[in-house]
N, C-alpha and C positions, 0 to 999 in steps of 0.2 A: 527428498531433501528440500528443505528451507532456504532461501536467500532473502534474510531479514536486513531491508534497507531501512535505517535508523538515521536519526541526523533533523535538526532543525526546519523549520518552515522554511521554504526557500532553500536548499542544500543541494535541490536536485533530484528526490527518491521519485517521484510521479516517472520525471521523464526519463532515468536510470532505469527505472523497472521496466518502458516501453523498449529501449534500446538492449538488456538484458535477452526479453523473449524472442530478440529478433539474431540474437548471437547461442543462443542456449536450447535445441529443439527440445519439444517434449514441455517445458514452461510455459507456465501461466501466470498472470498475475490477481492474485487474491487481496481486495483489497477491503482491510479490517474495518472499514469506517463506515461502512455497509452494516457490520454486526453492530454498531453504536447507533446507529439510525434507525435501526428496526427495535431497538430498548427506547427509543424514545419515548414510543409512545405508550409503552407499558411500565415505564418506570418515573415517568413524568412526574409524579409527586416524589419523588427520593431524589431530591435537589444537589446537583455538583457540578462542579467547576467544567467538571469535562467527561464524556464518559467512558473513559478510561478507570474514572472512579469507580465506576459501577463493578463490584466481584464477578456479576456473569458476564459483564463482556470479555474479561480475560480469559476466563473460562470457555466462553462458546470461541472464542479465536481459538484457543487450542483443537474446541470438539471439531468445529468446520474445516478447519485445514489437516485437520491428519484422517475426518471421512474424506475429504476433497481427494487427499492422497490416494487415499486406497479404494478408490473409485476410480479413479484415473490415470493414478502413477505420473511417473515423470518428475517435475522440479516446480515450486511454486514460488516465487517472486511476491515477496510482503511490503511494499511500502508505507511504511507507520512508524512515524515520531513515536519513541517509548524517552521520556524525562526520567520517568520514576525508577527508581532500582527497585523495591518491592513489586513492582507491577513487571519489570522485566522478568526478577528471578521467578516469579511464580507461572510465568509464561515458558522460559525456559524450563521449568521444573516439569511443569506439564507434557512438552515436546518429546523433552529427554523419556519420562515416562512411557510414552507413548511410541517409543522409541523412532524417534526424526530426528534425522542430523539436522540439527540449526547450522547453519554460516550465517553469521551477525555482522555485521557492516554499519560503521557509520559513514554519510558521506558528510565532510566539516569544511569549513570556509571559515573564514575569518569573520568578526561581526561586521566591519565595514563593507566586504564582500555582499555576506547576506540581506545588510541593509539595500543596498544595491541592488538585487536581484527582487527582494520585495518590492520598492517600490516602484521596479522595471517591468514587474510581471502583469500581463495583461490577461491573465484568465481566471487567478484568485484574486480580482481588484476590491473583493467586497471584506476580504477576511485580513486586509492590511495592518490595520492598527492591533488585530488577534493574533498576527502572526511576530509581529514589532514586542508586541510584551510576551512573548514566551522569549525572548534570546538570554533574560539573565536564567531562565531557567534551565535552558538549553547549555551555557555555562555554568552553573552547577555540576550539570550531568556529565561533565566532559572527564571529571574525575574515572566515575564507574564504565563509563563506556570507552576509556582510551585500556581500560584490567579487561573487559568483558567483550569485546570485539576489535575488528580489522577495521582501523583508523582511515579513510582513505580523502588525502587532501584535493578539494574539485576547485579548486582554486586555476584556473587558466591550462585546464583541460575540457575539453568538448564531451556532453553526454555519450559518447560512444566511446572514449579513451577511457572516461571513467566504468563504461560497462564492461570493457575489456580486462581492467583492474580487476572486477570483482568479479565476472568468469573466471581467471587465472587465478584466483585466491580461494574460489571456491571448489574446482577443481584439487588444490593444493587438500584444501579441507578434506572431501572426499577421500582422496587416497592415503590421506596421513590418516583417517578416522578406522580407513577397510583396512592398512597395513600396520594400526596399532597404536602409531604414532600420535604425537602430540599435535595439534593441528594449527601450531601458532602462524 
């Protein structure tokens, strides 16, 4: 299984995923921005905004984390901003293919909140102003991701309340998916 932490710069996924592996045995956290980093430099002339754009990085996200699986087994914990609906469903598409339960999660604040927390934040001080203009895009997306996953408000709960949330939701996932059910 997948637990895809989604949700804007500043929302909380880095330290949700830390607090996750420490509630969930068996979990690891995979973290996709590794797979954009290592396209860098082979894709360096195929110019984009972000490399998300790039077709194989969604693609090796899907290859790496379902060999990751089945090399290891257990639960993987994904922390990664997904804006794009096309870049989601073909990630999803893939998963499901491959057959991995996704549990999709967004974690959401409000923008005054997240304003807040960026410019509070002392360890991504350098990606401030990158992390400030993604929020109308992150609004946008708030459409397809309130249809497409488990909404979960971090709004004046603590990194471990919110891991608790998303253990108990992903659990829910789990046995609604083994016993048939619909896994809302």
């Amino acid at each position: 299984m997948i637990i895809w932490l989604n949700g804007t710069f500043g929302a909380g996924k880095s330290t949700t995923a830390t607090e996750l592996t420490t509630l969930l045995p068996g979990s690891r956290i995979f973290d996709t921005e590794y797979v954009g980093l290592m396209l860098r430099h082979v894709l360096a002339s195929e110019k984009v905004d972000d490399f998300q754009d790039w077709q194989p990085w969604r693609g090796l996200v899907v290859a790496a984390a379902t060999q990751i699986l089945d090399y290891v087994g257990g639960l993987l914990v994904i922390p990664q901003t997904v804006l794009i609906h096309q870049y989601w469903q073909e990630i999803r598409t893939g998963m499901q293919a491959a057959g991995v339960l996704v549990c999709h999660v967004v974690l959401h604040a409000e923008r005054d909140e997240l304003v807040r927390r960026i410019d509070t934040d002392t360890v991504e001080t350098g990606a401030r102003q990158w992390r400030l203009d993604h929020l109308d895009a992150y609004e946008a997306a708030r459409t397809w991701h309130s249809h497409e996953a488990h909404v979960v408000e971090t709004t004046g709960l603590r990194p471990r309340e919110v891991a608790e949330l998303i253990a108990a939701h992903a659990e829910h996932t789990r046995t609604a998916t083994r016993d048939g059910q619909p896994a809302n």
